[in-house]
C-alpha beads as a LAMMPS data file, in Angstrom:
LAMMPS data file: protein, C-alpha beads

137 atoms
136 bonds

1 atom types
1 bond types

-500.0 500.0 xlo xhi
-500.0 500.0 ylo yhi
-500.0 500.0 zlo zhi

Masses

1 110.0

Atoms # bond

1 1 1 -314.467 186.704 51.603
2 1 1 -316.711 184.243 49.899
3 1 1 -315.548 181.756 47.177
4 1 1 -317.017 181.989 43.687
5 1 1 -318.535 177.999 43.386
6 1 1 -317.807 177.253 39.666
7 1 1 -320.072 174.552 37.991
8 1 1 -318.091 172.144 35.528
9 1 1 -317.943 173.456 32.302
10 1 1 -318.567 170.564 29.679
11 1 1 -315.889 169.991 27.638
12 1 1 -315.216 171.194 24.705
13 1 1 -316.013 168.759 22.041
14 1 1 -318.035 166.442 24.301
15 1 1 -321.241 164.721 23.174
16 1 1 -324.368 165.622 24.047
17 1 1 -327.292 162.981 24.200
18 1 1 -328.601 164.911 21.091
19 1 1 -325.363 165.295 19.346
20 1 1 -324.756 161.122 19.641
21 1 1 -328.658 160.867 18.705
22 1 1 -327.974 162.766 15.375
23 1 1 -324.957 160.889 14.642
24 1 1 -326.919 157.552 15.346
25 1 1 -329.712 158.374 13.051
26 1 1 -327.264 159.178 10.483
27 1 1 -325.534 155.476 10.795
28 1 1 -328.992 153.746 10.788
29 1 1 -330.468 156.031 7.817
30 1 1 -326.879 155.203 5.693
31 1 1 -327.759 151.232 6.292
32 1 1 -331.466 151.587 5.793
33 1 1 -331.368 153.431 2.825
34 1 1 -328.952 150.786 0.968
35 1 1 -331.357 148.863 1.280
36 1 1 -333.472 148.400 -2.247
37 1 1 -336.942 150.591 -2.693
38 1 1 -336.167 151.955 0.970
39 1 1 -337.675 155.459 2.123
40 1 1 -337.318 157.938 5.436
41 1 1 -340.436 158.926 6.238
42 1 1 -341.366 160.683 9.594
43 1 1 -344.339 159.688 11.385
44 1 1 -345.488 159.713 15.042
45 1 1 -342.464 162.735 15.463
46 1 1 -340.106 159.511 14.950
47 1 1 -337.901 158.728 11.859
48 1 1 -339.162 155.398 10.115
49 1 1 -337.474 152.985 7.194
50 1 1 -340.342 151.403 4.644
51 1 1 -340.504 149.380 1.929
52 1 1 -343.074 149.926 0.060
53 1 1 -345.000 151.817 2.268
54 1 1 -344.921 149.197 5.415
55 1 1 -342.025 149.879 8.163
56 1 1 -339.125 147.892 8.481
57 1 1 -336.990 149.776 11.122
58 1 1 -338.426 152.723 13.932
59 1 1 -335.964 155.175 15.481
60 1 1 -336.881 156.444 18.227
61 1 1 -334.647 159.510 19.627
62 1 1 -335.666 159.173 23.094
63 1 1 -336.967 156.094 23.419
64 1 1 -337.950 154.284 26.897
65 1 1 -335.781 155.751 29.659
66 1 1 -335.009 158.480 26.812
67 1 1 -332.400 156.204 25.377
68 1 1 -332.292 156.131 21.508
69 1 1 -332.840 152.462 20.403
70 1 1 -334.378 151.081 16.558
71 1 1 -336.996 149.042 16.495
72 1 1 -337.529 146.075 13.614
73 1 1 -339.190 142.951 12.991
74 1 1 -337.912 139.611 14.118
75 1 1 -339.032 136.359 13.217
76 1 1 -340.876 134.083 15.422
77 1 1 -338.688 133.164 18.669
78 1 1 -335.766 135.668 17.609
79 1 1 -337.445 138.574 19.934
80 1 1 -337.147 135.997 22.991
81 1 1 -333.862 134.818 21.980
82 1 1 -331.849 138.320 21.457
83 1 1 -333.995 139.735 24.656
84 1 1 -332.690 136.383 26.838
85 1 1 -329.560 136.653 25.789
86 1 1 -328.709 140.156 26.116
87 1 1 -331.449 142.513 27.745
88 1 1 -328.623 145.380 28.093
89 1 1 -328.609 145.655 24.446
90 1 1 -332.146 144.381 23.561
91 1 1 -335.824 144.490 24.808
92 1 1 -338.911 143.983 24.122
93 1 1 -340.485 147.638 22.328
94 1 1 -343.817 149.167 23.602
95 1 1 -346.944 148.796 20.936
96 1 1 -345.026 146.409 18.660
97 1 1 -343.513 143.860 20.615
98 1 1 -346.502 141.476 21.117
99 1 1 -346.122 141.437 17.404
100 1 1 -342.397 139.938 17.543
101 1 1 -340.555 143.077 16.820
102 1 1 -337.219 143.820 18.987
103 1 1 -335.603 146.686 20.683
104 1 1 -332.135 147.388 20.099
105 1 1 -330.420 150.368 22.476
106 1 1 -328.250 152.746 20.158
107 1 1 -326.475 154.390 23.183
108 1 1 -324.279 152.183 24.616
109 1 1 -321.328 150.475 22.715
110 1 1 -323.524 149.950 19.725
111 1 1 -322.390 147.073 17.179
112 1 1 -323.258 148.772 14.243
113 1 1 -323.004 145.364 11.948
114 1 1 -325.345 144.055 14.381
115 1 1 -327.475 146.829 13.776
116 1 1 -326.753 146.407 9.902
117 1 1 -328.100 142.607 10.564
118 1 1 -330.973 143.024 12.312
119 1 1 -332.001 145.638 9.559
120 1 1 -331.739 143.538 6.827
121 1 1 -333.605 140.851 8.357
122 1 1 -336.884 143.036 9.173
123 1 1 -336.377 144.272 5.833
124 1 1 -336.759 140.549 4.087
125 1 1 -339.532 140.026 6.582
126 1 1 -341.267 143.186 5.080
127 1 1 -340.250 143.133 1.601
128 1 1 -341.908 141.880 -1.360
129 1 1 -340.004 138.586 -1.765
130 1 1 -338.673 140.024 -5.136
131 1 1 -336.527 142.754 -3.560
132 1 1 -335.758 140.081 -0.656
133 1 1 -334.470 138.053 -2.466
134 1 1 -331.926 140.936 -3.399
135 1 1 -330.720 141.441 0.237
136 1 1 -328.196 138.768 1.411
137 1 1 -329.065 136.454 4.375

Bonds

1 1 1 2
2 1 2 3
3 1 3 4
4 1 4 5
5 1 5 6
6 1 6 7
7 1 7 8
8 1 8 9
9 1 9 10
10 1 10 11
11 1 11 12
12 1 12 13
13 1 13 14
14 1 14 15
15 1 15 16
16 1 16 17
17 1 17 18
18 1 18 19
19 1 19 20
20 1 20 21
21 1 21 22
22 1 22 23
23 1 23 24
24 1 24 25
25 1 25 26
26 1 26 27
27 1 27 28
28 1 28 29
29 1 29 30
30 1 30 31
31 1 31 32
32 1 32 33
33 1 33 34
34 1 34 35
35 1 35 36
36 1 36 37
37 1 37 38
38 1 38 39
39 1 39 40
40 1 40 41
41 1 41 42
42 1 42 43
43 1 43 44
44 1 44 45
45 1 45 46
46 1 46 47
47 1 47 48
48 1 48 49
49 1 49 50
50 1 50 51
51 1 51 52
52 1 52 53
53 1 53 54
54 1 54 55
55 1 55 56
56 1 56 57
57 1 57 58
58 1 58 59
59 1 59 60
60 1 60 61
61 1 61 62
62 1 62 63
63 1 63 64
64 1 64 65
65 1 65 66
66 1 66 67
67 1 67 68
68 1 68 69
69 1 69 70
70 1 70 71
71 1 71 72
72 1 72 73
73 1 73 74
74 1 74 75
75 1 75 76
76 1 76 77
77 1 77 78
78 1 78 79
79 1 79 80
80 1 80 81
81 1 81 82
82 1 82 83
83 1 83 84
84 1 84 85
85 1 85 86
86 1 86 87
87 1 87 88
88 1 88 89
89 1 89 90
90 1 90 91
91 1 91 92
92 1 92 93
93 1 93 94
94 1 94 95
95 1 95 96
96 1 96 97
97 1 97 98
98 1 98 99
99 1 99 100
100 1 100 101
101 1 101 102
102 1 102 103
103 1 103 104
104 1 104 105
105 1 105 106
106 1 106 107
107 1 107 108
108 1 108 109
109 1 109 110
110 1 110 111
111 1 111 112
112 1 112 113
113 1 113 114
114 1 114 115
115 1 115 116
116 1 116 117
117 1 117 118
118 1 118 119
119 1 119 120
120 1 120 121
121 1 121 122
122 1 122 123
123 1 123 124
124 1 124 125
125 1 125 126
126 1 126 127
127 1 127 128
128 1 128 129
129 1 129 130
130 1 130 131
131 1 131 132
132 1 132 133
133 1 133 134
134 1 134 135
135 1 135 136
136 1 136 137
């Protein structure tokens, strides 16, 4: 008599990469969207933060390696610094990174006041210094 072979059932209630994808987007829209003036707007088949029409912070779902990660502006040296000091949770992002914007992986133990941090800062970088000037530093 032959054995049935039974493949693992996932578990109930266990993430998917799609499910933890959603639920990231939803964290990053609630800090982007505090932010004053802020919009969603989808471009490129990717979610994107602006400020006045220029982008601040890129989600990408399936980034490189199909990891979800945001993408924002950093000021001069801060892209080499986060990178060198942590490339498990940083890197350097395709297209916009020889402009000085960083990577940050939303998959893995994600610091989500980091994430709040590095928002806020690529938002005052892209802001009209009015409304920076509304967003602590």
């Amino acid at each position: 008599m032959r054995s049935c072979a039974s493949r693992a059932a996932p578990r109930r209630g266990a993430d998917t990469g799609a499910a933890v994808a959603k639920r990231n987007l939803g964290r990053l829209r609630r800090i982007c969207l505090a932010l004053p003036e802020a919009e969603e707007r989808e471009t490129w088949e990717e979610k994107n933060f602006r400020v006045r029409g220029k982008i601040f912070a890129l989600h990408m779902a399936e980034g490189r390696d199909g990891r979800p990660a945001v993408w924002c502006k950093a000021p001069p040296g801060n892209q080499a610094h986060l990178v060198g000091a942590d490339p498990r949770r940083f890197f350097v992002p395709p297209y916009f990174g020889h402009k000085g914007w960083v990577g940050l992986w939303l998959d893995r133990g994600v610091d989500w006041r980091e994430v709040a941090v590095v928002v806020a800062r690529s938002y005052r970088l892209t802001a009209p210094k009015r409304l920076a000037a509304l967003v602590a530093s």
